[in-house]
C-alpha positions in Angstrom: 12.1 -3.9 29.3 11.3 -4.2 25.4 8.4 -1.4 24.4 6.5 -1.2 21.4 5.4 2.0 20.6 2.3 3.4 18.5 2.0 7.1 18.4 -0.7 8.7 16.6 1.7 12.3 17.0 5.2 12.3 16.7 5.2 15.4 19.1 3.9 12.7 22.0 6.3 10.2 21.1 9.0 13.0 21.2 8.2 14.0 24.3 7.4 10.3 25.6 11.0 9.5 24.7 12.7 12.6 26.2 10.9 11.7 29.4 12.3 8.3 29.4 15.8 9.7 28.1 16.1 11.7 31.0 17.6 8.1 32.9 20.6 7.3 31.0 23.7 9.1 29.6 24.3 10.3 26.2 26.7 7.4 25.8 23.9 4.9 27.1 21.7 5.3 24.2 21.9 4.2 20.8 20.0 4.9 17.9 18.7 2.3 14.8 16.6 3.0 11.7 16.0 -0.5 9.6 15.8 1.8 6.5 19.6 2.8 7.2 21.0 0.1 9.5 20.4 -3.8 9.7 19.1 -5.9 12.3 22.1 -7.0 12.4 23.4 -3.7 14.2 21.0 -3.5 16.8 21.2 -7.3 18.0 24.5 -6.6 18.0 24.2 -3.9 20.5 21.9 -5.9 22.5 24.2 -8.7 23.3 26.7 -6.7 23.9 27.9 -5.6 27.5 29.2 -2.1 27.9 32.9 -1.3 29.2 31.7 1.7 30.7 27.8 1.4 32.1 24.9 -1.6 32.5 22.7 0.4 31.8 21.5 0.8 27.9 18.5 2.2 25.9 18.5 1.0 22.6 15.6 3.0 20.2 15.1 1.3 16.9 13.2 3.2 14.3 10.8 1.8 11.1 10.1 -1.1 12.8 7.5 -2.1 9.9 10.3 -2.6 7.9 11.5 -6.4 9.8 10.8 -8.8 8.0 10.8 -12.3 9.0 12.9 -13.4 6.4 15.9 -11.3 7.6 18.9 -13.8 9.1 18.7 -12.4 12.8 14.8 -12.1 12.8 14.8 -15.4 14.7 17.5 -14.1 16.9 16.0 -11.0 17.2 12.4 -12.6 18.9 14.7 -15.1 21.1 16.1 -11.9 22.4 13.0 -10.3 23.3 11.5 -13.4 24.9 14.4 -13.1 27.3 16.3 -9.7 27.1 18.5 -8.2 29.1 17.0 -6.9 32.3 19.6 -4.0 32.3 18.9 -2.8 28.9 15.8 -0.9 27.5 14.5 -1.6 24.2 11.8 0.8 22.2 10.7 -0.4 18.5 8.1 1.7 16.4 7.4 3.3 13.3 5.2 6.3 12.0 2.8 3.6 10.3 2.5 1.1 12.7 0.2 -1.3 12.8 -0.2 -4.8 14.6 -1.9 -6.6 11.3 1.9 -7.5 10.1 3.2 -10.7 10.9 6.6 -9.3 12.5 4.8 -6.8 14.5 2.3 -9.7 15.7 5.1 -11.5 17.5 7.3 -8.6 18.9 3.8 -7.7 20.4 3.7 -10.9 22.5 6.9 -9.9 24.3 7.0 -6.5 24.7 4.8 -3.6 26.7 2.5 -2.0 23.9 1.4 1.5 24.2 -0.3 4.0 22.0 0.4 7.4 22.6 -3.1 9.3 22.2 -4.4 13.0 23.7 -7.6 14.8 22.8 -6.7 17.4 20.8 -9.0 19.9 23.0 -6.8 18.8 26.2 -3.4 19.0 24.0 -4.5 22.6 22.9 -5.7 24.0 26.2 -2.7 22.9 27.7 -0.5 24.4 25.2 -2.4 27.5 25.8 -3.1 27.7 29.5 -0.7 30.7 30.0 -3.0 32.7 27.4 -6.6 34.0 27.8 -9.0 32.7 24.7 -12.5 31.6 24.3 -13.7 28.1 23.5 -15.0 29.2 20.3 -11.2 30.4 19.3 -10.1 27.1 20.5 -12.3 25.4 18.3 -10.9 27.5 15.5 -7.7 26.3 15.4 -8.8 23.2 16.1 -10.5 23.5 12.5 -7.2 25.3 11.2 -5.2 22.2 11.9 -7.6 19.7 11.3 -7.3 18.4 15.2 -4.2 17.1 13.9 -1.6 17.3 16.9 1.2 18.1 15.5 -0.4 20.6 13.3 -2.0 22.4 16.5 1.7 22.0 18.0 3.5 24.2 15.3 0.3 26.8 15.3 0.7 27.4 18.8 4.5 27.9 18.2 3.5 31.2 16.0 0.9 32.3 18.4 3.8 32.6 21.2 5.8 34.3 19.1 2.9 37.0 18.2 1.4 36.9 21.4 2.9 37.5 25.2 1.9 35.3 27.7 -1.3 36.2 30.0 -2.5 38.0 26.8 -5.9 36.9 25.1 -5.6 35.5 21.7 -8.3 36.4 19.3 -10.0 35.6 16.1 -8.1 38.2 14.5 -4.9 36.7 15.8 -5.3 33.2 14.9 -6.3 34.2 11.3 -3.3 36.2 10.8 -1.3 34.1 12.0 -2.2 30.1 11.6 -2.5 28.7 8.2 -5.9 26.3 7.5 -4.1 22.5 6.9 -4.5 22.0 3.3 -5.8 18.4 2.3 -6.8 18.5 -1.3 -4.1 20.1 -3.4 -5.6 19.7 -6.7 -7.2 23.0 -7.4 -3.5 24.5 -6.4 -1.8 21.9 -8.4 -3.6 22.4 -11.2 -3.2 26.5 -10.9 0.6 26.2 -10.8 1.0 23.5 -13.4 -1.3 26.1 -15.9 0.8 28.9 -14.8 3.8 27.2 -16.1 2.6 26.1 -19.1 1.5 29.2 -19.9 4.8 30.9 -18.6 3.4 32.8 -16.6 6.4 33.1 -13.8 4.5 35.5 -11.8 1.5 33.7 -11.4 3.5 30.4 -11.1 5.1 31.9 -8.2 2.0 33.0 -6.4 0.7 29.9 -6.8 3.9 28.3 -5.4 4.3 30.2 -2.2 0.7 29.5 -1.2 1.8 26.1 -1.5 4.8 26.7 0.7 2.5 28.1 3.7 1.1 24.4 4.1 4.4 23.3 3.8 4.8 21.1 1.3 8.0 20.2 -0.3 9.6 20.8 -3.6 10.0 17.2 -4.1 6.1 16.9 -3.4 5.1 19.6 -5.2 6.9 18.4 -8.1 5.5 15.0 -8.1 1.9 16.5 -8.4 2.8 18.9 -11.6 4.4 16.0 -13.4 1.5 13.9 -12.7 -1.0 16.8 -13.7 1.1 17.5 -16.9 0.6 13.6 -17.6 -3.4 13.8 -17.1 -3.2 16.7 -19.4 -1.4 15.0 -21.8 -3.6 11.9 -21.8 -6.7 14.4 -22.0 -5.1 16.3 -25.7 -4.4 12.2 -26.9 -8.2 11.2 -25.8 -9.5 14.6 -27.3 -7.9 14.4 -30.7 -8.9 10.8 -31.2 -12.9 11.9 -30.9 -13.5 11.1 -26.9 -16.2 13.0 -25.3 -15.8 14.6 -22.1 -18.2 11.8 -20.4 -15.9 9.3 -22.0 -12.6 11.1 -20.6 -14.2 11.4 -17.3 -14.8 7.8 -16.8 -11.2 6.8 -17.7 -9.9 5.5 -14.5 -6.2 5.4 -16.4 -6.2 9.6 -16.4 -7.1 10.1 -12.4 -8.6 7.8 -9.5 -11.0 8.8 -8.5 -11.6 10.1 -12.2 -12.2 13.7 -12.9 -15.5 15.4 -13.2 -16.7 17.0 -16.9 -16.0 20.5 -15.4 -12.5 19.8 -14.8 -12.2 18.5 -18.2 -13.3 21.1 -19.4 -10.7 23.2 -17.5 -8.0 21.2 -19.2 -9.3 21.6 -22.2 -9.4 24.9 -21.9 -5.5 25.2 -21.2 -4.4 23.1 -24.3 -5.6 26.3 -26.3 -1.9 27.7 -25.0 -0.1 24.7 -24.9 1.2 22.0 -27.6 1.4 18.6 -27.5 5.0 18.5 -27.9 5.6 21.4 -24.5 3.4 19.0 -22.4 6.3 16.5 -23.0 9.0 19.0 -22.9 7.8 19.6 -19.4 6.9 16.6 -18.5 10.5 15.4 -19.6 11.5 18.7 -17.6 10.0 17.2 -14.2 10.6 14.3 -14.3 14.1 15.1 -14.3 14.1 17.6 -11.4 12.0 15.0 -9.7 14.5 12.3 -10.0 17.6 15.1 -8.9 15.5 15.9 -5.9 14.9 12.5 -5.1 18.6 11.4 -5.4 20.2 14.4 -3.9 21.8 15.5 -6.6 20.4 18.9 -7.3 21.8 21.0 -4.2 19.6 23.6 -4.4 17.7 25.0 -1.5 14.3 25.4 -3.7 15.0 23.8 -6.7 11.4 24.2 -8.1 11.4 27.8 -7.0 14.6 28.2 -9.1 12.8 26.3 -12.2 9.5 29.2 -11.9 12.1 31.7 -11.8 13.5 30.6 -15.2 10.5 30.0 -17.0 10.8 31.5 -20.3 
């Protein structure tokens, strides 16, 4: 059986998977992700008989990533038109979508499914060994956004604060659960000023509120280098006579562009900052972006580390 499989939550694909894992052995199953492996690989496995069971499930990961120019792609589809009848295959991806050619035909011989659950029904039955009103419910439903995976990981905190057959409260959910964070300018402009004032203490403030919506260094960093960039493009726009409705209609600075008041908010920082420190620090992050990105700076919080050393 070949399945394709679109999963709006990776905590239903998990546990879709698991379900389906619970058939074969460890040494039954094998594991592809076309950003790592080739085709290659996993048509390789596919053809293949075992020594030591007929049984197989084969999971292969980023499936968006097939293209049909690849050498086995044409090997790959005569597989799946006839596969083994022993062997289990299950292709998807985090972003999958049937638009792409590739996807288009694997659809044709496989069983699709999209994993889906109302967040209200997902919640309730995460907490049906807890006592709490509909309008709680609908709290952290707001908290996370009805995101799944989100309300997953809040009710994760609640067991932890709360013991079963106990009723969760308002009070509870606020001092536990964290609201899901969509818009991080305001934040990533606070922490960017911070550091260009030097102002560790602030900057660090700033940073752990970042760190309770969990994003990454490597994120984080991305939106200060790119807010040091608008800010540098703001001072070059500024000097050469630009008013702030001519700076706010500059698609090159933002997209969408920035509103007058938020102009006016940079402009306000480059009273502390130079010309030449906007480039330090950009030159600064772009190099901790790129050791981040390559896995070459081994630190645990390497943009935590950076705050800290602002001098």
């Amino acid at each position: 059986m070949n399945y394709l499989i679109k999963y709006e939550s990776f905590i239903l694909f998990d546990k879709w998977l698991k379900d389906l894992k619970k058939k074969y052995n460890e040494e039954e199953i094998s594991n592809y992700n076309l950003t790592e492996n080739t085709l290659s690989e996993a048509l390789e496995d596919l053809c293949t008989y075992s020594l030591f069971s007929n049984k197989k499930l084969i999971i292969i990961d980023s499936i968006m990533s097939l293209s049909d120019t690849d050498k086995d792609y044409k090997a790959f589809i005569k597989y799946l038109e006839n596969p083994n009848k022993d062997y289990t295959l299950v292709m998807t991806d985090s972003k999958l979508t049937s638009i792409k050619k590739t996807i288009k035909e694997i659809k044709k011989n496989s069983k699709y499914i999209e994993l889906k659950e109302s967040p209200i029904d997902f919640l309730s039955n995460k907490l049906k060994d807890y006592k709490i009103s509909m309008i709680d419910k609908n709290l952290i439903l707001e908290y996370t956004d009805n995101d799944i995976d989100s309300i997953e990981n809040e009710c994760n905190k609640l067991y932890e604060y709360k013991e079963k057959g106990s009723t969760i409260t308002k009070e509870d959910i606020e001092s536990v659960c964290y609201k899901r964070l969509y818009n991080y300018t305001p934040l990533a402009f606070d922490i960017t000023s911070y550091i260009a004032k030097k102002d560790s203490y602030n900057a660090m403030k700033t940073y752990l509120e970042f760190k309770k919506y969990n994003v990454d260094d490597a994120a984080l960093t991305g939106l200060i280098e790119s807010e040091l960039r608008s800010l540098k493009i703001i001072s070059k726009m500024k000097n050469s006579g630009f008013k702030d409705s001519d700076i706010a209609s500059n698609s090159h600075i933002s997209k969408p562009p920035f509103n007058e008041k938020k102009i006016y908010v940079m402009e306000k920082l480059l009273r502390y900052v130079s010309e030449k420190e906007i480039n330090d620090l950009i030159h600064q992050f772009y190099n901790l972006d790129l050791s981040i990105k390559n896995g070459t700076n081994i630190s645990e919080n390497p943009l935590e580390l950076f705050i800290l050393n602002i001098k």
